[in-house]
C-alpha positions in Angstrom: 118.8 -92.8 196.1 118.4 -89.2 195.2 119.3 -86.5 197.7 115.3 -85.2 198.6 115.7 -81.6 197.1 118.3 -82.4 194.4 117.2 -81.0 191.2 116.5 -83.7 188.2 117.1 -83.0 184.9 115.3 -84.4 181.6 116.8 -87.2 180.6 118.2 -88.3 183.6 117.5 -91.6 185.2 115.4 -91.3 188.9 115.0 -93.8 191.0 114.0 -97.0 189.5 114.8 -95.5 186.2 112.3 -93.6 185.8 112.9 -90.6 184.1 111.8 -87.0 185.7 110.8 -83.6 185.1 113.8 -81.3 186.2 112.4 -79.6 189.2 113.4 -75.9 190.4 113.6 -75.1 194.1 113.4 -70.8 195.7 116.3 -70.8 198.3 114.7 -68.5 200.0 111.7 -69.4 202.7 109.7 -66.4 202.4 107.7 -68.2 205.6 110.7 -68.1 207.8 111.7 -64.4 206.5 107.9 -63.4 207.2 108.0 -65.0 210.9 111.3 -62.9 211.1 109.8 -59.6 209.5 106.9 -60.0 211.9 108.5 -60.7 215.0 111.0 -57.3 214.4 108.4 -55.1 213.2 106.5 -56.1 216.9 109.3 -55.6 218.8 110.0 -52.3 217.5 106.9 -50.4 217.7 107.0 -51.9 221.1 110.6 -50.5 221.8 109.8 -47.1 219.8 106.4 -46.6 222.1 108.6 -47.2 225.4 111.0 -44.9 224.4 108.4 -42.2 223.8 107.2 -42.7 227.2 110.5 -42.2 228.6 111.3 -39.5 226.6 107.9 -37.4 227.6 108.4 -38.8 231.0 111.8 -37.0 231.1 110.4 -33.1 229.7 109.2 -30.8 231.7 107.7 -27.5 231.2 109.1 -25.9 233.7 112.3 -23.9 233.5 115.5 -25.6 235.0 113.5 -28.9 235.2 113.8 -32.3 233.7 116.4 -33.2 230.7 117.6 -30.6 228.2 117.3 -30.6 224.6 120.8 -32.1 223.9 120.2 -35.3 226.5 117.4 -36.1 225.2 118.6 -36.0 221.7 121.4 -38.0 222.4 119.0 -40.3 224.3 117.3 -40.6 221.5 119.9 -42.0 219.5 121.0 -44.1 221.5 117.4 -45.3 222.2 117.2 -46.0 218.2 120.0 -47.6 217.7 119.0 -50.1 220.6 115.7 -50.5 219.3 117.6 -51.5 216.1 119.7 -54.3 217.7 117.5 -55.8 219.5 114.1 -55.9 217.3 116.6 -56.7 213.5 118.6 -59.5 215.7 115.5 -61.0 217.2 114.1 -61.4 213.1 117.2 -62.3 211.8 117.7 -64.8 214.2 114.2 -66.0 214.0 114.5 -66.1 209.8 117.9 -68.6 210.2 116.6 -70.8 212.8 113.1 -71.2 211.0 114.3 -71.3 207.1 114.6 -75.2 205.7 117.8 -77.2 205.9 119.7 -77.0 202.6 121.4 -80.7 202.1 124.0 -81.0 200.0 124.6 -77.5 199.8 128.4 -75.5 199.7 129.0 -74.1 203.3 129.9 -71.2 201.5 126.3 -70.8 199.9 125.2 -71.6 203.2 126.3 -68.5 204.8 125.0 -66.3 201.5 122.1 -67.7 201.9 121.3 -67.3 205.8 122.8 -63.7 205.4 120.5 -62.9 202.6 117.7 -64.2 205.0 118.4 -61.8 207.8 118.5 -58.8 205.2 115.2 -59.7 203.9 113.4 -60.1 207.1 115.3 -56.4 208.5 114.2 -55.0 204.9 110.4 -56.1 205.3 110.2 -55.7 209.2 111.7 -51.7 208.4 109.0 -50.9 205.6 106.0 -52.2 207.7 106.7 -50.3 210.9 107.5 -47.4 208.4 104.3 -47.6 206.8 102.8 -47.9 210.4 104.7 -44.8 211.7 104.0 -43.0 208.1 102.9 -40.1 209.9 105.7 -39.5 212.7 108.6 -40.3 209.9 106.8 -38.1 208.0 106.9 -35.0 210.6 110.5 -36.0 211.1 111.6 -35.8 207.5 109.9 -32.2 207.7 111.6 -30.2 209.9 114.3 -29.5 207.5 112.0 -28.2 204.8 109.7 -26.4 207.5 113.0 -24.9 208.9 113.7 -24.1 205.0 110.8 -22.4 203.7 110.9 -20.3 207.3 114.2 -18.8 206.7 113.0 -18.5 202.8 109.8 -17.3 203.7 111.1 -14.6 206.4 110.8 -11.5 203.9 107.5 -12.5 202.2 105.7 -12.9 205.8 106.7 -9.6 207.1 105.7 -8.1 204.2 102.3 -10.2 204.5 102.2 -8.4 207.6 103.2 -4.8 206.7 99.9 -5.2 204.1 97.4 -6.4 206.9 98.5 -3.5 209.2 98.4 -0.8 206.2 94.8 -2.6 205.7 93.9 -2.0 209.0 94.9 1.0 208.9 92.7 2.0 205.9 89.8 0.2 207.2 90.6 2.1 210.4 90.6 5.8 208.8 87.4 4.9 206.8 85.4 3.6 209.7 86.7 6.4 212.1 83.0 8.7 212.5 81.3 5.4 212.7 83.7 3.9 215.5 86.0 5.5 217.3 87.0 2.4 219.4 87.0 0.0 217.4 89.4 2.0 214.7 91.8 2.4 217.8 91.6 -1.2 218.4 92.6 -2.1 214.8 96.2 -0.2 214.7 96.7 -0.9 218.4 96.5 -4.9 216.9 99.2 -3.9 214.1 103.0 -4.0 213.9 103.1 -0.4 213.6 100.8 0.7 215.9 103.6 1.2 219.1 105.4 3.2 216.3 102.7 5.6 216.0 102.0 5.5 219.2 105.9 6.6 220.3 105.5 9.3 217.4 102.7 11.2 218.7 103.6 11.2 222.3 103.3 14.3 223.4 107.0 16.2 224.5 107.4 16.9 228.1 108.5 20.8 227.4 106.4 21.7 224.4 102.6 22.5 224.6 100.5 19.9 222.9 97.9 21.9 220.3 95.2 20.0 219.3 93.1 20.5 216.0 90.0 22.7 215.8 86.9 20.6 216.6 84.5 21.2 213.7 81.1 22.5 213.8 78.2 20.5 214.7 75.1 19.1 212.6 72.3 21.8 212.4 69.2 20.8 214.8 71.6 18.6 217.3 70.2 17.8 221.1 71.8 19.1 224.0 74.0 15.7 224.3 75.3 16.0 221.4 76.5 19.4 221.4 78.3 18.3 224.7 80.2 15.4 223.3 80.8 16.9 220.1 84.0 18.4 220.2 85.3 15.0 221.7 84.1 13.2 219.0 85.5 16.0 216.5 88.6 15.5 218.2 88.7 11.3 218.6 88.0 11.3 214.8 91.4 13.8 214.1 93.5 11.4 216.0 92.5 8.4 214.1 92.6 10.6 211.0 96.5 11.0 212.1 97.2 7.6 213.6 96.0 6.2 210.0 98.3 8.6 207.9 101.1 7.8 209.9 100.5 4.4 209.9 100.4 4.2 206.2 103.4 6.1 205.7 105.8 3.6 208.1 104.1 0.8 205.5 105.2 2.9 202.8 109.0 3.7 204.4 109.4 -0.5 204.9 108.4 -1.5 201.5 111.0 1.2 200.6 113.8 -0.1 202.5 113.0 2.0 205.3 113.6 5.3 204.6 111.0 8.0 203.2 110.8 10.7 200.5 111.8 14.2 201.6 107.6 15.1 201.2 106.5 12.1 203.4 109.1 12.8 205.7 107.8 16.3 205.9 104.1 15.5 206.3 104.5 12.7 208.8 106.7 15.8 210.6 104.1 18.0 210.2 101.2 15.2 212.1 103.5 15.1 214.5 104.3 17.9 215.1 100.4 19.1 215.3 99.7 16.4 217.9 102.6 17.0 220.1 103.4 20.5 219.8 107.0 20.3 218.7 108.8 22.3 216.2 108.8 21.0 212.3 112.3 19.9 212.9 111.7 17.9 215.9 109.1 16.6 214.5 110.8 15.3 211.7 113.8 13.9 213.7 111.2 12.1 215.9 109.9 10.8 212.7 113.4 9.6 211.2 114.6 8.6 214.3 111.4 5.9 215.4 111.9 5.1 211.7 115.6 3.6 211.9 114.3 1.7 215.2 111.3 0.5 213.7 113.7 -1.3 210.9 116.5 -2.1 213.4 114.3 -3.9 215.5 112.6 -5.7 212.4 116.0 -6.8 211.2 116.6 -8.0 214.8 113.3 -10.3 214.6 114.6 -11.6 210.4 117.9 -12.3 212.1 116.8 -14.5 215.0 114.2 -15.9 212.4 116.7 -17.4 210.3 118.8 -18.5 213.2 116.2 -20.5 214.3 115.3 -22.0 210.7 118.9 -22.9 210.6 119.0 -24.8 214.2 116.2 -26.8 212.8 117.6 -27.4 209.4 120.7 -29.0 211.2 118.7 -31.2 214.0 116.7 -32.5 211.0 120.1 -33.4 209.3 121.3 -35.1 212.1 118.2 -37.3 213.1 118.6 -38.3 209.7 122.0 -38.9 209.5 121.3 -40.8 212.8 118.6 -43.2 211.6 120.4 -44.0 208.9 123.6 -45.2 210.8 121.1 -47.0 212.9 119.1 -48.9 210.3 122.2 -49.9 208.9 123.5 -51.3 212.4 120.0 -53.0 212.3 120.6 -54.4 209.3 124.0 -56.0 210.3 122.7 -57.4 213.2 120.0 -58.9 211.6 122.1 -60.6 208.8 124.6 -61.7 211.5 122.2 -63.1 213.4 120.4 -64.6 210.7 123.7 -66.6 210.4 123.9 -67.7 213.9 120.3 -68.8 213.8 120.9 -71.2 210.3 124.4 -72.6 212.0 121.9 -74.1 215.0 119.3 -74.9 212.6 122.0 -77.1 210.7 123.2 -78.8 213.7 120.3 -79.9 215.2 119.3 -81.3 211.9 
């Protein structure tokens, strides 16, 4: 007799004599690496659900209160890494114990094969819960470029910015004897607008001299002759706040410095709406100028720091998950081994 699954060849005798077709035999059971795949890829999203729970169960948005950043990253890991283990041993184990029973087969072969087995059922049971969790690996995989194109990106935002407030501003000078209060609101809403506002504070031991109102429309009612020189004067200060406002655009695109003739005209606003000299003026001018870009540099320099922290968390959760898919996949080939020694001695 002729072992069940031996392969016949043409030419060779059968049983009886008859002579058959050579037949080919996969030594790999795709339904026992399936049942494997399937029972892993369960387990895991089971695994990776609880561990979110216990990870938001542990965060608290209070200060001094629940786990810190570096617990629960390590918790993480460690939570991976068991989800690994237990959900790629489960499938491999299930893959060995479920495949068919090779007779006649090298033990050495035997081994291959059942290891082979617990690889395939850890390779499919990782790309279907990855195609499940498509959108979490995805946000994981992104910090580092997020974190990237902020540190990249730093210069060309503030810049982005320094155009919106020099827009405001020239929306704000252009509206300013329509609406006084709403021109006010637009460079108080701007980066610069505390800059102006600190450079035309008036000085506690000069006399503030205001501009001349101007004259009043021909034929104007009684109300409006009262209010006019207000309005006269609202209008000058947005004239100034928008002048001044360009110019600190201006002296940031530049590096942050200005030309001796801007330097001299912001001193000159400022020197009208606060009453100090022309040289005060100006050293009020140059000196909110250097904090203005100090404190800029300040808010690049903690930008960056912060794209760099992310950049290296991202590298470690990835460095991470890959040392703990590749524990999952040891465990599920060893397993896988364990699972076809039973299968083989029951029979």
């Amino acid at each position: 007799m002729v072992a069940k699954n031996e392969a016949w060849y043409p030419g060779e005798a059968g049983v009886d004599g008859v002579i058959a077709p050579r037949t080919s035999n996969s030594a790999v059971s795709w339904g026992a690496v399936l049942a494997g795949a399937t029972a892993a890829a369960a387990l895991s999203l089971i695994l990776l659900l609880l561990g979110a729970g216990l990870g938001l169960s542990a965060v608290s948005p209070w200060a001094n209160d629940g786990a810190s950043a570096a617990a629960l990253g390590v918790a993480g890991i460690v939570w991976l890494a068991f989800t690994q283990l237990a959900a790629s041993g489960l499938g491999g184990y299930l893959a060995g114990r479920l495949r068919v029973r090779w007779r006649d087969t090298d033990p050495n072969e035997v081994h291959f094969r059942d290891t082979a087995h617990g690889m395939l059922s850890w390779a499919v049971a990782t790309l279907f819960t990855a195609a499940v969790l498509t959108a979490s690996v995805g946000a994981i995989a992104g910090i580092g470029v997020k974190g990237a194109a902020v540190a990249a990106g730093t210069a060309a935002t503030g810049a982005a910015a320094v155009g919106a407030v020099a827009t405001a501003g020239d929306e704000s000078g252009a509206k300013g004897g329509a609406s006084g209060t709403s021109a006010r609101t637009a460079l108080g809403s701007g980066d610069f607008g505390y800059y102006v506002d600190t450079l035309l504070r008036p000085s506690a031991t000069a006399s503030t001299t205001a501009p001349a109102p101007s004259a009043a429309p021909a034929g104007a009612n009684p109300a409006t002759l009262r209010a006019w020189p207000d309005a006269s004067m609202v209008h000058a200060d947005e004239q100034s706040s928008a002048t001044l406002n360009r110019l600190l655009v201006r002296a940031v695109r530049d590096g942050g410095t200005l030309s001796p003739e801007d330097t001299r005209a912001a001193g000159q606003l400022v020197a009208q709406r606060t009453g100090l000299s022309q040289a005060e003026a100006e050293r009020r001018v140059t000196e909110t100028l250097q904090r203005a870009r100090t404190e800029a540099q300040a808010l690049e320099t903690r930008a960056r720091e912060a794209a760099d922290a992310a950049r290296k968390t991202a590298l470690t959760t990835a460095l991470w998950m890959v040392v703990a898919l590749l524990i999952g996949a040891f465990t599920a080939s060893l397993l896988a081994t364990v699972g076809g020694r039973q299968r083989d001695l029951i029979g």
